[in-house]
C-alpha positions as CSV (number, residue, x, y, z in Angstrom):
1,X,22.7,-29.0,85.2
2,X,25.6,-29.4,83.2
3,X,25.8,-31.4,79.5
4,X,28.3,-33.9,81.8
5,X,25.9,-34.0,84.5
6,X,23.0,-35.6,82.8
7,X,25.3,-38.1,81.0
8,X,25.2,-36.8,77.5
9,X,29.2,-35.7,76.2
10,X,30.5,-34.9,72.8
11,X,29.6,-36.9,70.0
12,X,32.3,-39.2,69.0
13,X,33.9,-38.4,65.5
14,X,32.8,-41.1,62.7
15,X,35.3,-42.9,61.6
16,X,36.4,-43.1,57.9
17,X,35.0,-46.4,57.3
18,X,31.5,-45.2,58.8
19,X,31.2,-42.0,56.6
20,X,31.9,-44.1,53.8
21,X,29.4,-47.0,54.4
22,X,26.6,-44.4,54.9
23,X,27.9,-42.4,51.6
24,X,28.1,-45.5,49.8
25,X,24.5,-46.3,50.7
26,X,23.5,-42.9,49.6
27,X,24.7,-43.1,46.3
28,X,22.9,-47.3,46.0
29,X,19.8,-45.0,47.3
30,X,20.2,-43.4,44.2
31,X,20.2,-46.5,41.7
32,X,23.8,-46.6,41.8
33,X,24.0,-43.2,39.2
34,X,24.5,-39.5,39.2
35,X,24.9,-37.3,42.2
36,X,27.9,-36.2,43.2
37,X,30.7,-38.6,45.8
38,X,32.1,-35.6,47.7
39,X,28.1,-34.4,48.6
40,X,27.5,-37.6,49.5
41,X,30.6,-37.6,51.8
42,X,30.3,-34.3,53.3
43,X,26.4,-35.4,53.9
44,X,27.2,-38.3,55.9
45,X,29.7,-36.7,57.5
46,X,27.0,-34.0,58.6
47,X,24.9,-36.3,59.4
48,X,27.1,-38.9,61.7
49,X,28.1,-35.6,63.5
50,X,24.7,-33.7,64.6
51,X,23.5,-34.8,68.1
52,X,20.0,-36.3,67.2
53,X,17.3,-33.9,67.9
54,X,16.1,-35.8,71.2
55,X,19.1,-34.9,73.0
56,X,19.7,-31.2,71.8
């Protein structure tokens, strides 16, 4: 059966304000310090993108 066929599609893309709001809370994770802003982006990016692992 088809991906379409049991219901599950494409992921939808995050928007800009999600990535943000989930790098944001990655960085407060952190104590507010260090790290790096454009690993936090690209991780939540990652992250809001990836199927979860029930529906692989």
């Amino acid at each position: 059966m088809s991906e379409a066929g049991r219901g599950i599609g494409p992921v939808p893309a995050p928007t800009h304000d999600e990535i943000a709001r989930l790098a944001y809370s990655y960085w407060e994770a952190r104590g507010r310090r260090g790290g790096s802003a454009l690993e936090d982006w690209l991780r939540a990016e990652r992250e809001l993108t990836q199927l979860p692992p029930s529906l692989v």
